[in-house]
N, C-alpha and C positions, 0 to 999 in steps of 0.2 A: 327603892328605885323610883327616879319621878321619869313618867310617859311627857313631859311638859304640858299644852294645854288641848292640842289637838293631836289625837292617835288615829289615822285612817285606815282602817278594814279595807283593804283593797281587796277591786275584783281579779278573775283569773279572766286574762283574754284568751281566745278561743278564733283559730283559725276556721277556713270556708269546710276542712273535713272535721272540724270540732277537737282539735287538739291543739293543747298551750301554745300561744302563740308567745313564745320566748321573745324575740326582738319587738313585738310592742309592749311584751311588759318590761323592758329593759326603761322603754319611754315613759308610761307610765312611772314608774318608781324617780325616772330623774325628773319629771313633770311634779309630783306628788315632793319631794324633799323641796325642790325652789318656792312651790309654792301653800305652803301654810302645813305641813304636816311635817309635826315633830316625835312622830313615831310610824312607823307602816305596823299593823297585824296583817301578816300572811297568813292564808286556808283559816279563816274564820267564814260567817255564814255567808256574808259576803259575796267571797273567793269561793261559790256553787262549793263546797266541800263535803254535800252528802253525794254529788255525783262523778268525785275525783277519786280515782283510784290510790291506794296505796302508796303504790309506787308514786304517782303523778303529784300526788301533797309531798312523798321526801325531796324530792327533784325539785318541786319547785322551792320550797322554802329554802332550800341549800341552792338554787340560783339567787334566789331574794338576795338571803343573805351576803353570800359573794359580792353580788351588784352593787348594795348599800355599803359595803366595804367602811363600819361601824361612824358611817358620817352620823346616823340617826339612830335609833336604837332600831331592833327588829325583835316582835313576837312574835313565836309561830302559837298556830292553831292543834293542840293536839285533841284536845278533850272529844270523844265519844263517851257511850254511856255501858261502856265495858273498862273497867278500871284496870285490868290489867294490861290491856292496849294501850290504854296512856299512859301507863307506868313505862311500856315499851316505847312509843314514839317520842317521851319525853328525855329517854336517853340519845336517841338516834339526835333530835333536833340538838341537844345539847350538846354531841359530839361536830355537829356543824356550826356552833358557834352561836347561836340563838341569843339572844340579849333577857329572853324572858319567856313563858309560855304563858297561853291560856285556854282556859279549861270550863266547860260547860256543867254545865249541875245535869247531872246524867238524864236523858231523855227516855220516853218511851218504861223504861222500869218504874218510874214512879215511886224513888225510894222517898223512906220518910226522914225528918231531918235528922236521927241518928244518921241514919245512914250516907247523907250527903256530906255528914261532917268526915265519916270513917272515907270520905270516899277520896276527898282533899288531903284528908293527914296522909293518907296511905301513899300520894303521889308526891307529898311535901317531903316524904322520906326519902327517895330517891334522887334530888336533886337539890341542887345551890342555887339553881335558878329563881328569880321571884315568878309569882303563879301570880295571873290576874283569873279571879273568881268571877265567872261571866254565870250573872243571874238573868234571864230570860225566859219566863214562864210560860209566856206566849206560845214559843217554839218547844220550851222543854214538857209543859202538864204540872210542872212544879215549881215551886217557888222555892228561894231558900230565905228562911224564914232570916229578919234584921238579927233576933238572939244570937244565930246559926250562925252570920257574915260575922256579928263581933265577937264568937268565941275562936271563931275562924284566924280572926286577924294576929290571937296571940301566938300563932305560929310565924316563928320569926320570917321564913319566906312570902308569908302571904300577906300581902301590904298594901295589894291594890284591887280594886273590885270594880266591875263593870255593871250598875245595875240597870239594868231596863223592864224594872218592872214598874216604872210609869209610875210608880205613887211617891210623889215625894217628902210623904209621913213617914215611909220607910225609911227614905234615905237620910231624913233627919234622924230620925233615931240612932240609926249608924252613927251615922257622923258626931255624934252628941256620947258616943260612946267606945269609938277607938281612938288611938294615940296618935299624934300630929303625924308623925311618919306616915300613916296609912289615909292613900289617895282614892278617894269615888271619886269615880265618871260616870255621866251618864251614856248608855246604850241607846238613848233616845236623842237624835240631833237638833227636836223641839225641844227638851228640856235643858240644852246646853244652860243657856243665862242662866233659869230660874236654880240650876244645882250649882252652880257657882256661887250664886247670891246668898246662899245658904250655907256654904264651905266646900263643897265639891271641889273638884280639880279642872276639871275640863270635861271630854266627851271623845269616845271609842266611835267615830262617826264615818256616815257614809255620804254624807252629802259634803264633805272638805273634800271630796274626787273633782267635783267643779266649782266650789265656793269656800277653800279653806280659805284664801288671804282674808276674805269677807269676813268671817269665822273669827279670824283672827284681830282683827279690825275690832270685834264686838266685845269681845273680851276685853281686849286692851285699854279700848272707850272705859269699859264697866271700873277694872283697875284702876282707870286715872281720876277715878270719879264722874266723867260722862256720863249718868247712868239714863238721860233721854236719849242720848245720841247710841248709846247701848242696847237702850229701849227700841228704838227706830231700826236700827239695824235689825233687829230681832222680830219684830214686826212684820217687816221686808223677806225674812228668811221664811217665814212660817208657811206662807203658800205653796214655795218653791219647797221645801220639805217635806208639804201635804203630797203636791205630786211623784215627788222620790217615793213614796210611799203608798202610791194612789194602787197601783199592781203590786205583785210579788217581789219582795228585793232579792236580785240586784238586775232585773228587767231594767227599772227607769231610769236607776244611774249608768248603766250601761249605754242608752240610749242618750243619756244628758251627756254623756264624754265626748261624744259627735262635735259639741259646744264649745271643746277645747282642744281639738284635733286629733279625737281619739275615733276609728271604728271600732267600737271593737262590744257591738250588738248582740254575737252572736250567744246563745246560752245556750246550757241541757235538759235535755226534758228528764223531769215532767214541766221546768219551766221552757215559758215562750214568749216570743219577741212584741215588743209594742205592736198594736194597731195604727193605722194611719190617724183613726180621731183620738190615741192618746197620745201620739206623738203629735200632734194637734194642740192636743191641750197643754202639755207641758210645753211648747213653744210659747204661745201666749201667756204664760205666766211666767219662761224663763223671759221674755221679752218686757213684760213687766217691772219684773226685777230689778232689770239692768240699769231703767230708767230713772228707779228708784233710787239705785248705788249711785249715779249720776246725778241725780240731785242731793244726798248727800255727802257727796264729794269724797266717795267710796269707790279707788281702783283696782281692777281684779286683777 
């Protein structure tokens, strides 16, 4: 299964009592397919999903999916770091029509990579679905080791891998050692170009909620062989990425969607809302930006 080159982690909008605001996410999603996203993941880290209930992850992904009505693919988010729960939610999304799931390297248990492997096969067995293998150290405590992702990959379903674990000695290695079928992305929306440039695929990203077409511009450049004009673009992104990422995600993007006629600010604790001087600051830099894509003759 190819995600094509940008897959966006959408957030979950959140009405004034803090519950899904269904009609703006209906907006989002059709905002998100016209403009630069050739995949949605729903209830990834994203989509606040350690403060969404149960019930409120099946619900929504089985609106997603409805809404998207297979124009685009759609992944849901099942992975917790209880493997029989994802064995379970991965039947439930499956019976909703899911295009693909993805699955976290189990958190908080700290297994070791026997165990991250046994922990993939075991959900590999339950379904036809393809599994994107979301490496995330940061958030998880553990890494899954490059060995680990390519003995991973000789399971016919598992063919595409989300890595963010920032080093891209790892991801070369991957990449140097599974079979053309099987797609890395990067989880980090700074390292879009440089895993491309390298054989990557594209990037599982949070900053294509307000600058996919951009996004996609930079790639395209890079493919045609533009690779200053590539260069520049990527350059231009990098600030505006620093502050996507300056708080907790998905605080900033949430407030960055303000930019595209989105409110939809409001989050759950334990996270919380921009301050006035970082909404401040990411002004200034989204204003920068702009000026930047305007000079080089980059439309959003």
């Amino acid at each position: 299964m190819d995600l094509g080159r940008i897959a966006t982690a959408m957030v979950t909008p959140f009405d004034e009592n803090g519950n899904i605001n269904y009609e703006v996410a209906e907006g989002i999603i059709e905002y998100l397919i016209q403009n630069g996203t050739d995949t949605i993941v729903v209830c990834g880290t994203t989509g606040e999903t350690p403060t969404l209930s149960i019930q409120e992850k099946r619900d929504f992904i089985d609106f997603t999916i409805k809404k998207v009505n297979k124009r685009i693919p759609v992944i849901a988010g099942v992975g917790v770091n209880d493997t029989a729960y994802t064995i379970e939610a991965t039947k439930v999304v499956e019976s909703f029509g899911a295009d693909g799931i993805m699955v976290v390297a189990p958190f908080y248990n700290k297994p070791n990579q026997r165990g991250i492997y046994a922990h993939f096969e075991a959900i590999s067995k339950v379904t036809n679905l393809p599994i994107v293998v979301y490496n995330v150290p940061g958030r998880t405590g553990v890494n899954i080791a490059a060995e680990t992702t390519i003995t991973l990959s000789k399971i016919p379903n598992i063919r595409i891998v989300k890595e963010a674990c920032g080093n891209l000695d790892q991801m070369t290695e991957i990449l140097a050692n599974v079979s053309d079928d099987t797609f890395i992305y990067s989880g980090d929306d700074s390292l879009t170009l440089p895993l491309i440039a390298i054989g990557g695929r594209g990037v599982i990203s949070v900053a294509s909620h307000v600058v996919g077409n951009e996004m996609q511009a930079m790639i395209r450049a890079f493919e045609e062989g533009h690779h200053k004009k590539a260069a520049a673009i990527h350059q231009a992104l990098l600030p505006l990425i620093k502050q996507l990422f300056a708080n907790p995600n998905p605080v900033p993007v949430k407030y960055a969607m303000s930019k595209v006629g989105f409110n939809v600010e409001k989050v759950r604790l334990p996270l919380v809302e921009l301050t006035d001087e970082d909404k401040a600051a990411f002004d200034q830099v989204w204003n920068t930006f702009q000026e930047k894509m305007k000079k080089l003759n980059i439309n959003s």
